[in-house]
C-alpha angles and dihedrals in degrees: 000000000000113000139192123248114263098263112255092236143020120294090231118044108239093223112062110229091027098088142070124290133194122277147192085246088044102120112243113209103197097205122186125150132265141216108206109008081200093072107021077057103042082054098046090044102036107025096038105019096237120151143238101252097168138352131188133209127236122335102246076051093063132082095245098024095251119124101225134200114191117195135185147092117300097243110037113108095233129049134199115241120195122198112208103231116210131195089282104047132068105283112213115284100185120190131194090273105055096093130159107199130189118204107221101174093234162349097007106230115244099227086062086051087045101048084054094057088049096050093052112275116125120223114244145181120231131225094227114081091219098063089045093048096049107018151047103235106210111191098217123221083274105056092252115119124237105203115205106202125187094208119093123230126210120177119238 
């Protein structure tokens, strides 16, 4: 198995007030576990454009044990991790609120709905009137809902 270097120094800085805190620059990796990488990513890569940022080998290759699969754009400050789930481990039990929404700051263009639904995704409705009002919900090969919303955020 591949393994990490030992960190250079402790996990926890001795002194308080002397270590890092989170940012708004901090980088935020969203993980949740999949069932088949070949079409979570065909979906991700072809439906969304999102890119292959990282990918491991197999898992008893891997520190942890776990076979990964990161996904995102180069210079957005989150990714997305999936973990492949096999026979033994907890496959992904998605529920209506595990959304993953992307502000897009107005009308969504069809040909992105339509790309989702070719890779793989399913269109859906939501049972929150929100999502429904402002956004195109896509099931993704997974069962976990990607919510295109035509509203901006900014955060205050």
């Amino acid at each position: 198995m591949a393994s990490h270097p030992e960190p250079e120094t402790s996990t926890i800085s001795s002194v308080p007030g002397t270590g890092s805190v989170p940012t708004s620059s901090s980088h935020i990796r969203i993980a949740r576990p999949s069932k088949d990488f070949a079409s979570i990513e065909h979906f991700f890569v072809a439906g969304l454009g999102l890119k292959v940022l990282w990918r491991s080998g197999p898992a008893h290759e891997v520190e942890g044990g776990h076979q990964l699969l990161m996904l995102g754009w180069s210079d957005a400050a989150w990714h997305l991790e999936l973990v492949l789930c096999t026979d033994d481990d907890i496959l992904p039990s998605p529920t209506e609120e595990d959304l993953l929404v992307i502000y897009m700051d107005g009308p969504i263009d069809p040909l992105v709905v339509e790309r989702l639904i070719n890779a793989g995704g399913r269109r859906v409705q939501h049972s929150n009137e929100y999502w429904e009002k402002w956004g195109v919900t896509i099931q993704d090969p997974d069962g976990y809902l990607l919510v295109l919303c035509q509203r901006g955020w900014r955060n205050v």
